[in-house]
C-alpha positions in Angstrom: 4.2 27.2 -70.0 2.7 29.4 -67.0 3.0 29.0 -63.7 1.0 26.8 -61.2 1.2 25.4 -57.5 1.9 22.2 -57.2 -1.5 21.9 -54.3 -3.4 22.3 -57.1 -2.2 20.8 -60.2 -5.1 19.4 -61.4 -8.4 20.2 -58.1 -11.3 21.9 -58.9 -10.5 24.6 -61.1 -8.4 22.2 -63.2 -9.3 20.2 -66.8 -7.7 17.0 -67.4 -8.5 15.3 -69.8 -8.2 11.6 -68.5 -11.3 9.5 -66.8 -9.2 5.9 -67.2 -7.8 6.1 -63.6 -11.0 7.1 -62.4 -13.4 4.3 -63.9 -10.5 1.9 -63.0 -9.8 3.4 -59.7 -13.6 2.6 -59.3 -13.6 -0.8 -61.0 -10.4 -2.7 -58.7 -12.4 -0.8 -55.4 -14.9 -3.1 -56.1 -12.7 -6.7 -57.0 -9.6 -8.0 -57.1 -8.8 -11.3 -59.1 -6.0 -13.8 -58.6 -4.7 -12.9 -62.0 -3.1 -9.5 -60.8 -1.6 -11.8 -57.6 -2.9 -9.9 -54.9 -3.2 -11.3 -51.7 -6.2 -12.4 -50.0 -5.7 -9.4 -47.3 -6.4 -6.8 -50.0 -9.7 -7.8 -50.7 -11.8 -6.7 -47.5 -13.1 -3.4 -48.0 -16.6 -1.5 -46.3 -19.6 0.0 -47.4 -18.1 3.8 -46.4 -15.0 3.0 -47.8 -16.2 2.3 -50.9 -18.7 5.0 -50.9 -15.7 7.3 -49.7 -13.5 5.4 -53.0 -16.4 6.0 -55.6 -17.1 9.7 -54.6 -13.0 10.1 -55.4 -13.3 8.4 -58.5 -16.6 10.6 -60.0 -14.8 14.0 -59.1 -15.1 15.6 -61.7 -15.5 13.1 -64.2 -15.3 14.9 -67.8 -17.4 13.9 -71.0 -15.4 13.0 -73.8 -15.7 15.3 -77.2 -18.1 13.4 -80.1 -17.5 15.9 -82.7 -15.3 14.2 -85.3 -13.7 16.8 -87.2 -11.9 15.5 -90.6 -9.2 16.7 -92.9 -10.2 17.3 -96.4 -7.0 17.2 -98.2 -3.8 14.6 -97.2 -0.9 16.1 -95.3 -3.4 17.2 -92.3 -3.1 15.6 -88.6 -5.5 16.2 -86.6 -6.0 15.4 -82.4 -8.5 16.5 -79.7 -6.0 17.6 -76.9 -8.5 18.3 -73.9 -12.1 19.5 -73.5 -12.2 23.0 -72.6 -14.4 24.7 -70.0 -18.0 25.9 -70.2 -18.9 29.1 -72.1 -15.1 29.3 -73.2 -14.8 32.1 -76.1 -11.2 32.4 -76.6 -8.0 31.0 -77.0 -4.8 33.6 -77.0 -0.8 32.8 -77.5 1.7 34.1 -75.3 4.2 35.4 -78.0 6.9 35.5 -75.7 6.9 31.5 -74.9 4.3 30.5 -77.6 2.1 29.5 -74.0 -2.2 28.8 -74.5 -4.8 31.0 -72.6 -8.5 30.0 -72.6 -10.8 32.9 -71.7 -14.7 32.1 -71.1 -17.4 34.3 -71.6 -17.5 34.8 -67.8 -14.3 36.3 -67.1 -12.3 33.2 -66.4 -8.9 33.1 -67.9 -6.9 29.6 -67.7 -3.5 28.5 -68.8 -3.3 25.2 -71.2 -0.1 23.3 -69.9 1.3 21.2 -73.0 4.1 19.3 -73.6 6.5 20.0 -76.5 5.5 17.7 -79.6 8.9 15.8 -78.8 8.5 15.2 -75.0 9.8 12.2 -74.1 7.8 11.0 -70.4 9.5 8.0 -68.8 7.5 5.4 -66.8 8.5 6.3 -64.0 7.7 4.4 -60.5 8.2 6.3 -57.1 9.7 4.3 -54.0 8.8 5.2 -50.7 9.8 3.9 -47.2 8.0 5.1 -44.3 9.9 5.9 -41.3 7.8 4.1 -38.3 8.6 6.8 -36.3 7.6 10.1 -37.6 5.1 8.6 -40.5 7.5 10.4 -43.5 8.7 8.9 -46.6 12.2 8.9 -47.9 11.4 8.9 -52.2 13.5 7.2 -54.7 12.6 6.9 -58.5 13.2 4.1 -61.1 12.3 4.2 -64.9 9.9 1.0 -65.2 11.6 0.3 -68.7 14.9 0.9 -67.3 17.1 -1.5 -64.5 14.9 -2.3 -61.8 16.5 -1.9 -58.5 17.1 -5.4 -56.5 14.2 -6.4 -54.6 11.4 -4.7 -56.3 8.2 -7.0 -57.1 8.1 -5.7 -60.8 5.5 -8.1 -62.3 3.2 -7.2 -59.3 3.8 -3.2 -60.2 3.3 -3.9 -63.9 -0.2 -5.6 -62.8 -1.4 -2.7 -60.7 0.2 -0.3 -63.1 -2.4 -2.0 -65.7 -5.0 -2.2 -63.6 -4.9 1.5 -62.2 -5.0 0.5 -58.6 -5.9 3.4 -56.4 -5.9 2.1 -53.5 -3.8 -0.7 -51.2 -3.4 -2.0 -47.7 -0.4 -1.4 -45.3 0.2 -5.5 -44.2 2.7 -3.3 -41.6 -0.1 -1.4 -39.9 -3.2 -2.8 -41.3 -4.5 0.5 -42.5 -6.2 1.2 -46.2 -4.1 4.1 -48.1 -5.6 6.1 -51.2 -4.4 7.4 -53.7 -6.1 10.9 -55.3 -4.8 10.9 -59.0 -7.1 14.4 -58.7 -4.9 16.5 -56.8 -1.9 14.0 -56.9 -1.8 12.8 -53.3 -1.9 9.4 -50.9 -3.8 9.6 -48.2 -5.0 7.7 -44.9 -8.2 7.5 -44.1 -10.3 10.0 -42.2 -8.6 12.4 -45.3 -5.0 12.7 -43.4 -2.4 13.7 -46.9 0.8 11.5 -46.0 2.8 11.8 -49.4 2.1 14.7 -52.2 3.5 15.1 -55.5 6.8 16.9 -54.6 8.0 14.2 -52.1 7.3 11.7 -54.5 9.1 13.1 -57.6 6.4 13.5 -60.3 2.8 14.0 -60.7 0.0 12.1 -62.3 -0.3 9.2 -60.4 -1.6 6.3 -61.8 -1.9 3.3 -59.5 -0.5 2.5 -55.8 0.8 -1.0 -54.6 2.2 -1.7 -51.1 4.6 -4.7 -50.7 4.8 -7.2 -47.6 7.4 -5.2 -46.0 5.6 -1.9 -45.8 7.2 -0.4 -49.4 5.0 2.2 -51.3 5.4 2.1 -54.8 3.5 4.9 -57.4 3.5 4.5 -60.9 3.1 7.5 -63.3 0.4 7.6 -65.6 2.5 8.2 -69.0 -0.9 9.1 -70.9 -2.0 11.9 -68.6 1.0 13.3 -68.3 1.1 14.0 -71.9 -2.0 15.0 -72.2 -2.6 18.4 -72.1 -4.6 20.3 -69.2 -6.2 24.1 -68.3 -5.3 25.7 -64.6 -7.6 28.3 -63.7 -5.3 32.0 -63.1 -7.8 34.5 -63.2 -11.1 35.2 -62.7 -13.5 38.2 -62.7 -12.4 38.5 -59.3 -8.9 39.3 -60.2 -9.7 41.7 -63.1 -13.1 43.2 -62.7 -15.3 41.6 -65.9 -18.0 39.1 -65.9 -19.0 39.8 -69.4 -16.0 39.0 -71.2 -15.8 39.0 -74.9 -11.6 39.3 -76.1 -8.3 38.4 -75.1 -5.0 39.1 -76.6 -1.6 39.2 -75.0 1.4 41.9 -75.9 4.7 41.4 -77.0 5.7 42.0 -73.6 3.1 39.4 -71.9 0.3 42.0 -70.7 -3.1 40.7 -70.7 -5.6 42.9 -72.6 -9.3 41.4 -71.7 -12.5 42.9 -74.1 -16.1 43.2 -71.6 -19.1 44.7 -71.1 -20.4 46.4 -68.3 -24.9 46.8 -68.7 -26.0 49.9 -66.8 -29.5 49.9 -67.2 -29.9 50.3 -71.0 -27.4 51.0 -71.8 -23.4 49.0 -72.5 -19.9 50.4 -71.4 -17.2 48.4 -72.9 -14.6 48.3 -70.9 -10.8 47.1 -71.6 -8.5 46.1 -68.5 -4.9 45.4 -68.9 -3.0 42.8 -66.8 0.7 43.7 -66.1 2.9 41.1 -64.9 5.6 41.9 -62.9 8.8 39.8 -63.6 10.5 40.2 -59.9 7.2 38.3 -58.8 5.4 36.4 -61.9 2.1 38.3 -60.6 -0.2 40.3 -62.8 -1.2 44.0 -61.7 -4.9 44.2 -63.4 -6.2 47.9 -63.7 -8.5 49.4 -66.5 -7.5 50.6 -70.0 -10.2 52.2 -70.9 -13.8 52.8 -71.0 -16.4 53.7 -73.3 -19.0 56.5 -72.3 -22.3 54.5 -72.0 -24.1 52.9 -75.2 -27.1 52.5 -75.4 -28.9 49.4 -76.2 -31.1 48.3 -79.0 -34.6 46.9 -79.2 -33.2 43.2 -79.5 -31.2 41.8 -76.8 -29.6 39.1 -79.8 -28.9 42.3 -82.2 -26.9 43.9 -79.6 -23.4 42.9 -81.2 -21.5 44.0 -77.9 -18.6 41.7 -78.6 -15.2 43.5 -77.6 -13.1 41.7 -79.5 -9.4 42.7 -79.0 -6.0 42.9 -81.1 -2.8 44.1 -79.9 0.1 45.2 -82.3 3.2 43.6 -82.9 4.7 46.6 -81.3 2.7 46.2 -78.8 1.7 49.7 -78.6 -2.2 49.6 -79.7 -5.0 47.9 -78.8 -7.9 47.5 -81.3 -11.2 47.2 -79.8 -14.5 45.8 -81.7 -17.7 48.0 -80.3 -20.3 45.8 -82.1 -23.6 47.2 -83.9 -26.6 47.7 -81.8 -29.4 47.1 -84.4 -29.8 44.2 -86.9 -29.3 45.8 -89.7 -29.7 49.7 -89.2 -33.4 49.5 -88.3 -35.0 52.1 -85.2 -34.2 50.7 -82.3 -35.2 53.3 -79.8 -35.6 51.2 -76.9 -39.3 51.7 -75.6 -38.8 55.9 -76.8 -35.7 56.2 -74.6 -33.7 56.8 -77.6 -35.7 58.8 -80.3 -35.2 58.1 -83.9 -31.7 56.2 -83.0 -30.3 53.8 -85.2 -26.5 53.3 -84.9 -24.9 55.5 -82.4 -21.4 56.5 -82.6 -20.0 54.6 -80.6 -21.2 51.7 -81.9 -20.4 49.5 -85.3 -17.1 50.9 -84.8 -13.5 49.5 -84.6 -11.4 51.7 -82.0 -7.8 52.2 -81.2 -6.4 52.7 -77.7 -3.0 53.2 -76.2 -1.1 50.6 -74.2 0.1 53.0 -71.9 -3.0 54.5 -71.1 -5.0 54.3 -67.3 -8.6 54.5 -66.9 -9.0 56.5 -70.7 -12.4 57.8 -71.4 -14.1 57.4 -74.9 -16.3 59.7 -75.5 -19.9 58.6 -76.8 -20.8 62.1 -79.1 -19.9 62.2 -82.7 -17.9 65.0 -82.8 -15.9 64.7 -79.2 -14.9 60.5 -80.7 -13.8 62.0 -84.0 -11.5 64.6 -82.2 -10.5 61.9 -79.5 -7.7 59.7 -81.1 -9.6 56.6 -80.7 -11.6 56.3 -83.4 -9.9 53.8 -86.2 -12.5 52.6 -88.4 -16.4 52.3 -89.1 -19.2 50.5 -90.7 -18.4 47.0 -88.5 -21.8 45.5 -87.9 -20.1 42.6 -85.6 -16.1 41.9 -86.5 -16.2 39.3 -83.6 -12.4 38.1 -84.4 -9.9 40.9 -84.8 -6.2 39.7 -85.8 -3.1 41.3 -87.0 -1.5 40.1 -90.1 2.0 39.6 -91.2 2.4 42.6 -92.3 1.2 44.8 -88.9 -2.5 44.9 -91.1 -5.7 44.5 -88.9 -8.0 42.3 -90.6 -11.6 41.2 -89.0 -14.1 38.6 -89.6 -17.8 39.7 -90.0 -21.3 38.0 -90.0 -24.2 39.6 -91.8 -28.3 39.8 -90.6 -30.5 37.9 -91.8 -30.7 38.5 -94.8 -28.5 36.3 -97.7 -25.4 38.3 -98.3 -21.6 37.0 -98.4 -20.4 37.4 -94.7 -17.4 39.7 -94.5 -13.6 39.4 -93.9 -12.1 42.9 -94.1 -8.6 44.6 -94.7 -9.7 47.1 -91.6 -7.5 50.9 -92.1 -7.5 53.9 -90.3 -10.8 56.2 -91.5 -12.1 53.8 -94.2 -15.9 53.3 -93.5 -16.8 49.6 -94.3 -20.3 50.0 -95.4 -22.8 48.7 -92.2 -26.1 49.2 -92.1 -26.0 51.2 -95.9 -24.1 48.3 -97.6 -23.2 44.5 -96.1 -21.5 42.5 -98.5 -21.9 43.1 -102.2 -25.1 44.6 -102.0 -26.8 48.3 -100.9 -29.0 47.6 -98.3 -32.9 47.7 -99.8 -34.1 49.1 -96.2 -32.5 52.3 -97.5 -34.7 52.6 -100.5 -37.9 54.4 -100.2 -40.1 51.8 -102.5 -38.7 48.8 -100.8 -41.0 45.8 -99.8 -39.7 43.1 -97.8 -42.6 41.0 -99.2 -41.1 41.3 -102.4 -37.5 40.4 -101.4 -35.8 37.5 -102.9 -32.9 37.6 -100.3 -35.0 37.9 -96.8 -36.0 34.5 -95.5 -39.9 34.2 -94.2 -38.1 31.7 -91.5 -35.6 34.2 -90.4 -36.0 35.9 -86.9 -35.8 39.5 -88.2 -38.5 39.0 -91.1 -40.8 37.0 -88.8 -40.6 40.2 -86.1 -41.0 43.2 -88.4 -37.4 44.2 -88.4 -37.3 44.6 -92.5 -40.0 47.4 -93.2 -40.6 50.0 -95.9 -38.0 53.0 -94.4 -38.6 56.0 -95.5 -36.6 58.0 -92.9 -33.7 55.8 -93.5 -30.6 58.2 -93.2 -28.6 58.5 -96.6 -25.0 57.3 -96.8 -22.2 58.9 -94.5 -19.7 58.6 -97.5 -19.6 58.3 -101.0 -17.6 55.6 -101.1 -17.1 52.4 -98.7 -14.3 50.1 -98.4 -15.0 46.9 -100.1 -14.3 43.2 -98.4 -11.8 41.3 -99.1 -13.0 38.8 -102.6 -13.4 35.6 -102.2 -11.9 33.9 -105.7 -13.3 30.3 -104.8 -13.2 27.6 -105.1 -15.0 27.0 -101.9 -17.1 29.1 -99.6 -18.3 31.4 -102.5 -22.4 30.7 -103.1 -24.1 33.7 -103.1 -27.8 34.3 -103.9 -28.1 36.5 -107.0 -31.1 39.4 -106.8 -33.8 37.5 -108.5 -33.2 34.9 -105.9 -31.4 32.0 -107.4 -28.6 30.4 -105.2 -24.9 30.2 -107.1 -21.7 28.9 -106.4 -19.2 31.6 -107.5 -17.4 28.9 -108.8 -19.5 28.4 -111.4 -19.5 31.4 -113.3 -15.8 32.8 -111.8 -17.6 35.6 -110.1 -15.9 36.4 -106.8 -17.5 37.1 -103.6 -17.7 39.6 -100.6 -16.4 37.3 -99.0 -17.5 34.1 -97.6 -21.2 32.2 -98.1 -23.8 34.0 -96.3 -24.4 33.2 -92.7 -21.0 31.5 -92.0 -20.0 33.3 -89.6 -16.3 33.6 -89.7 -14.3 34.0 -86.6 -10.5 32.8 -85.2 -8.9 34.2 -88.1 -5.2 33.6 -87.7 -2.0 33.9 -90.0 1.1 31.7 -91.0 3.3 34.7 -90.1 6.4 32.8 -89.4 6.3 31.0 -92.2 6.4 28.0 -90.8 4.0 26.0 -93.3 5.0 24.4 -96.3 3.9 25.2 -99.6 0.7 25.8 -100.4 0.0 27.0 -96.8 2.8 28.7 -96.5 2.3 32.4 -95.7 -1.5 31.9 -96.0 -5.0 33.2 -93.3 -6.7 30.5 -91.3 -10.5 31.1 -90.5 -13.0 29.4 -88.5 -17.2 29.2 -90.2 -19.3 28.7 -87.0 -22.2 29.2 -89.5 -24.4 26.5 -89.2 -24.7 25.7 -85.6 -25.9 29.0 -85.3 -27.8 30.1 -88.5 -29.2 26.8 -89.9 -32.6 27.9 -89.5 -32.0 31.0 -92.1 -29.2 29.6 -94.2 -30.5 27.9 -97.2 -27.4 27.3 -99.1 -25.9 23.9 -99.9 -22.7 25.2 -98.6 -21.2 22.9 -95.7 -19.8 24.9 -92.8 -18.2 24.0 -89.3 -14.9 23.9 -90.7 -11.6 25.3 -91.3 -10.4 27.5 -94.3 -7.5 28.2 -96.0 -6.7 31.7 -97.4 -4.0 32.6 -100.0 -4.2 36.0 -99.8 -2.7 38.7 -102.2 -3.7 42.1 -102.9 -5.5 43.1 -105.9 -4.4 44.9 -108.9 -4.7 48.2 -107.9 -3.1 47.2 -104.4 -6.6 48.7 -102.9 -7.8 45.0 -101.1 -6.8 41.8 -100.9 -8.1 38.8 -102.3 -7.9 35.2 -101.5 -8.4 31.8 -102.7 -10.3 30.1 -100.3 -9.8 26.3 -99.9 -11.9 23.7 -97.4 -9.1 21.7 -94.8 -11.0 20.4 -92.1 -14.8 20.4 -91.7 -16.9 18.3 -88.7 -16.0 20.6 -86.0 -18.9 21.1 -83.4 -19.1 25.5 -83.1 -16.3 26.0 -83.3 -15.4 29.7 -82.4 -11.5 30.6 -81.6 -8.3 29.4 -83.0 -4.7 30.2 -82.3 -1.7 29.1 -84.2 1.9 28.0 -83.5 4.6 27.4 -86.4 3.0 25.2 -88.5 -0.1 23.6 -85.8 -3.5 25.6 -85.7 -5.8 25.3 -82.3 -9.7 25.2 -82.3 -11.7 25.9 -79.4 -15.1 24.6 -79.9 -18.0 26.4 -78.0 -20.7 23.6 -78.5 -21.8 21.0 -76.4 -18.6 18.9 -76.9 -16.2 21.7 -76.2 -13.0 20.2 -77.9 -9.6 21.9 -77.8 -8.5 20.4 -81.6 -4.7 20.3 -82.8 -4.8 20.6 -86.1 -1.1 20.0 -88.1 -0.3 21.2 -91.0 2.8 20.4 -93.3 6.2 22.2 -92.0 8.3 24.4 -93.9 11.6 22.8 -95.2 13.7 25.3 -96.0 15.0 25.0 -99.8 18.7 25.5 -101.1 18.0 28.8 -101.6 16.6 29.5 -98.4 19.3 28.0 -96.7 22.0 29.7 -98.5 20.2 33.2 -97.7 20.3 32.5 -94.3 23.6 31.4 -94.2 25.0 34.5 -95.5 23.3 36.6 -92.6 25.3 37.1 -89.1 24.2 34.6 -86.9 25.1 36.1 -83.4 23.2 35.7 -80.2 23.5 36.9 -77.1 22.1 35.5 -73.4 22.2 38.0 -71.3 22.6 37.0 -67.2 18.8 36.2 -65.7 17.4 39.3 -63.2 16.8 38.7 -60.6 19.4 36.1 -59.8 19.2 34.6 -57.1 15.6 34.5 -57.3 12.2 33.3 -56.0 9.7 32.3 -57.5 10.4 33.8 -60.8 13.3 35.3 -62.9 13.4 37.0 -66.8 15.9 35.5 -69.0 16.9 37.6 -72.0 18.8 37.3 -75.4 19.3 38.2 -78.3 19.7 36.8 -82.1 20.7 38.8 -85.1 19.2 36.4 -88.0 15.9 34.2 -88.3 17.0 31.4 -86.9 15.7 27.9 -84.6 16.2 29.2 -80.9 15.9 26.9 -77.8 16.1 28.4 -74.6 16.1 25.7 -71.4 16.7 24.7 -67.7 19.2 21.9 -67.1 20.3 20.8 -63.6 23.6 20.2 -62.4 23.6 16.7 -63.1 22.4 18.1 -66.9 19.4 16.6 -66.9 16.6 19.0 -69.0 14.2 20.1 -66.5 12.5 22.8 -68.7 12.1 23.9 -71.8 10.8 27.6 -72.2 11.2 27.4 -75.9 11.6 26.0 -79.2 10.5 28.0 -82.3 12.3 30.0 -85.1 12.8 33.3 -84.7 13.4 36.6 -86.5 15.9 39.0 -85.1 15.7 40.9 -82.0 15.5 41.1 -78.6 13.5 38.5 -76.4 12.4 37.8 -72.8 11.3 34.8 -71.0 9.8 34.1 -67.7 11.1 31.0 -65.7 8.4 30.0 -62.6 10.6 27.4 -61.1 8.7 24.7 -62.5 9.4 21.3 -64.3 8.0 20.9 -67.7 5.7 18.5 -65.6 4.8 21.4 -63.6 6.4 20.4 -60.3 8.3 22.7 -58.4 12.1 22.7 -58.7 14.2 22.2 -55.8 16.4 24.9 -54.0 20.0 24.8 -56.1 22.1 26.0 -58.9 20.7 25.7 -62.5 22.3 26.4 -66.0 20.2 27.6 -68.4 21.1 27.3 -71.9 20.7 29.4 -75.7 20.8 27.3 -78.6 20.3 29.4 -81.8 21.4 27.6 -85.2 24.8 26.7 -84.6 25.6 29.3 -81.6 25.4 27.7 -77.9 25.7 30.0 -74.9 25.4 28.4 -71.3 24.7 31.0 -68.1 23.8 29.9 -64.2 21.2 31.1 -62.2 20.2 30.0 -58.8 16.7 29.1 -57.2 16.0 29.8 -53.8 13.2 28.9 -51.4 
């Protein structure tokens, strides 16, 4: 998990994903009954102090996800963890921790903070006396399922635990205290802050109660704290993009961010890298590179400026989507600004940049792009989701115009042209032809935007093929997501006949294609492609297939005979998802990001990997040494790099103890293949609170090895 200040844990700027303690926080504000044995004193309250108690519990109030999303086979879990923000686009993984990013589509870039599946959260209950002197509290904690210290009115805690109490009356000094489960505070009326998270020992405060002799007591909310929630670390500010399109993060935890910037008519896509600096946990954001400008097309929708990004394992490349600016390679010559141009160079293009490059210029003119280095592959009309594979492949996800062809998923390599505008899916596109008449065409919808504004036309000048031969998609081999429309206009599922498709139905949309690279799934997922189908939500006014979509495949992918593509059995898992438009994966649990109105952040679990006999005794025979090296810098504030090594795929668990050896962090818990691996600590708990001043062990746990080292925090 990233870092975050403890003054703003969960403000403005934060998700949770809890309303309980506000609609209670609201409800007991207004009564108090003799069931919860509160006395009579706690009852009075006034018209602003209510007002003042209502407008704290509506802050922010979130609406609560009603997509329902459904696994299709057994063996599948799935849970909504949080609702994300507006307009969010992506979701990225830290490879170094295994840490969530959410980028929206205007330049915002938020952590997720998420427990480990195994957390264990205590019910904790904070004790505070006030000194009458000075106003401060001196904090003690008690687990509320544990021995309860002498003295403490527990059944009157339970009550307001239950009920959610968020406020309570001082009988010592008469006044009202509040308590902001928002930002994690107790306050006195006007708005003075008496007691914050850190004094008190833990955040997510549920309920307040104040005993006859003055005694504060909080009580953790347990369900909040588990739940997951997004901090806010960047924004356009920060980086420079308010058009933001892709996000991917490097092996060594630099943010790569995909965006447009629109000058006049024309696009600049523009890639900035954000360098984090391990002696003080702060990015360093500068620019990548820049394309020369782009023009636009005709059609603001057709304009398929979306940067996706990919960076390699080695983290040495970046891969950059530039997007088609036409429909489907129709004139778009922008009111005569750009005579007799279709696609321009620069555009429908997949490009390759450098990590180590500052401010690089792509050039926008055929021949200077070919001689630049950055030109990977072409024939993309809009690979919205770029991904690497196991294997170090690039592989990106494709939707088709408007007219019905399979939507694409392609095995993308260096100088392979991948057939946009002259072929999309299985089939040359008619526009091309010089007898063609859209009238005539059993594949073109009359509903469909492009046919209903001209954009399919008898072509004469259409421009013949660049290459003789294009690279083909990957084939689908069923059994699901394989209708296609045959050319005298009938709709079949491939399934029927054993005909494979190019790839997936038409108008699904794919997008968030990720892989099982750690082989952390059991069998039959293990090893296999996870992509997303948007499709409906977005084409159901031009997709006239009986083909479900919204959902969640599964793809066993192997390489054809000839070793020339790939091909993949493609099986429905989960369908009812509401847009859904990014995923990310960890071991053997895939994450959905929905962009509809519901916005769901969706856990989706899938079997784990059990390693056989076999497996076992091949691991066993490899050398299972690892090394921790000493954290730099050390002493250290706020943040410090742990490093170590293991020589053999093995479970790894890298964590924070303090000196009484109690776990106060876990950075993380994952198998591992050999190598050489750095981690960041901020200083926080796994709660997110800020650890105190002191000595620390951290610890390496890999298969049977255990190696212990000390580092010190200092404030």
């Amino acid at each position: 998990m990233g870092a975050a200040t403890m003054e703003s844990l969960l403000p403005a700027g934060c998700i949770s994903t809890d309303s309980t303690h506000q609609t209670a926080g609201l409800r007991d504000a207004c009564c108090y009954s003799d069931k919860h044995h509160l006395p009579l004193r706690r009852i009075y309250m006034n018209y602003k102090i209510w007002i003042f108690i209502m407008a704290l519990s509506l802050f922010a109030l979130p609406r609560q996800s009603t997509a329902a999303p459904r696994p299709l086979i057994d063996d599948i879990q799935i849970r909504q963890l949080m609702q994300v923000p507006e307009r969010t686009m992506r979701i990225a993984k830290d490879p170094r921790d295994r840490s969530l990013y959410l980028q929206t589509a205007s330049g915002d870039i938020f952590n997720i903070y998420m427990l480990p599946p195994d957390a264990e959260i205590a019910p904790l209950v904070a004790r505070g006396e006030m000194d009458s002197d000075s106003g401060n509290f001196s904090w003690t904690q008690f687990n509320l399922e544990g021995d309860i210290p002498a003295g403490v009115p527990i059944e009157a805690i339970r009550d307001v635990a239950k009920a959610g109490s968020l406020s309570d009356t001082n009988p010592v000094n008469s006044k009202l205290y509040l308590l902001n489960a928002d930002d994690n505070t107790i306050m006195v009326l006007p708005r003075t802050v008496v007691a914050s998270a850190p004094e008190i020992g833990f955040a997510f405060l549920r309920a307040l109660y104040i005993d006859d002799t003055g005694i504060f007591y909080v009580i953790r909310d347990v369900e909040r704290a588990r739940s997951p929630f997004a901090k806010r670390l960047y924004s356009s500010a920060d980086h420079g993009l308010n058009d933001t399109q892709g996000l991917a993060i490097g092996p060594d935890g630099t943010m790569y961010v995909g965006g447009n910037r629109r000058q006049g008519d024309t696009n600049i896509i523009t890639i900035v890298k954000g360098v984090l600096d391990p002696a003080t946990g702060q990015r360093s954001w500068s620019t990548l590179a820049r394309t020369e400008p782009i023009p636009r097309g005709d059609v603001g929708a057709f304009n398929h400026f979306h940067p996706a990004v990919a960076v390699d394992h080695a983290g040495r490349f970046v891969y950059v989507n530039s997007g088609s600016r036409t429909e489907h390679g129709e004139l778009a010559e922008m009111n005569g600004q750009f005579p007799d141009l279709r696609e321009a160079p620069l555009s429908s293009a997949i490009l390759r940049v450098p990590t180590d490059g500052e401010e690089l210029l792509i050039p926008a003119e055929a021949e200077a792009l070919a001689a630049s280095g950055f030109y990977f592959s072409d024939g993309h009309r809009n690979a919205f989701d770029l991904t690497i594979g196991p294997e170090g492949e690039l592989f990106a996800t494709e939707n088709g115009p408007d007219w019905d062809m399979s939507d694409e998923i392609n095995w993308v390599r260096e100088g392979h042209h991948y057939g946009f505008p002259w072929r999309m899916g299985e089939y040359d596109n008619p526009q091309r032809f010089p007898d063609y008449d859209p009238s005539q065409d059993p594949l073109l919808q009359n509903n469909s935007w492009a046919k209903q504004n001209n954009l399919f036309y008898n072509d004469p000048t259409f421009p013949p093929p660049p290459v003789e031969r294009f690279a083909e998609p990957i084939l689908n081999l069923g059994p699901d997501a394989n209708s296609y429309r045959a050319l005298d206009g009938q709709i079949i599922d491939g399934s029927d006949n054993g005909k494979a498709t190019f790839t997936l139905t038409a108008h699904s949309s794919p997008l968030g294609l990720v892989f099982d690279s750690d082989m952390a799934m059991a069998p039959p997922f293990k090893g296999s492609g996870f992509v997303l189908r948007i499709g409906g939500s977005i084409a159901s006014l031009i997709n006239p297939f009986a083909d479900p979509d919204q959902d969640l495949l599964q793809l066993e992918l192997e390489k054809t005979p000839d070793g020339e593509n790939y091909q993949a059995r493609v099986r429905r898992l989960v369908a009812g998802f509401d847009s859904p438009i990014d995923a990310e994966i960890i071991d053997n649990r895939i994450f959905v990001v929905e962009w509809g109105d519901t916005r769901g952040l969706w856990e989706i679990t899938l079997p784990k990997n059990i390693a056989t006999a076999v497996e076992e005794e091949a691991v066993a025979v490899l050398p299972t040494d690892a090394v921790l090296m000493q954290n730099y810098p050390n002493p250290f504030n706020p943040n410090t790099t742990i490093e170590y090594r293991v020589d053999a795929f093995v479970a790894v668990e890298v964590a924070i103890f303090d000196a009484l050896g109690q776990k106060v962090r876990t950075l993380i818990a994952a198998e591992q293949a050999p190598g050489l691996y750095r981690l960041q600590w901020d200083g926080r708990t796994d709660m997110g609170l800020e650890a105190a001043s002191g000595v620390y062990m951290y610890r390496l746990i890999a298969g049977s090895q255990r190696e212990t080292r000390r580092l010190t925090l200092i404030k």
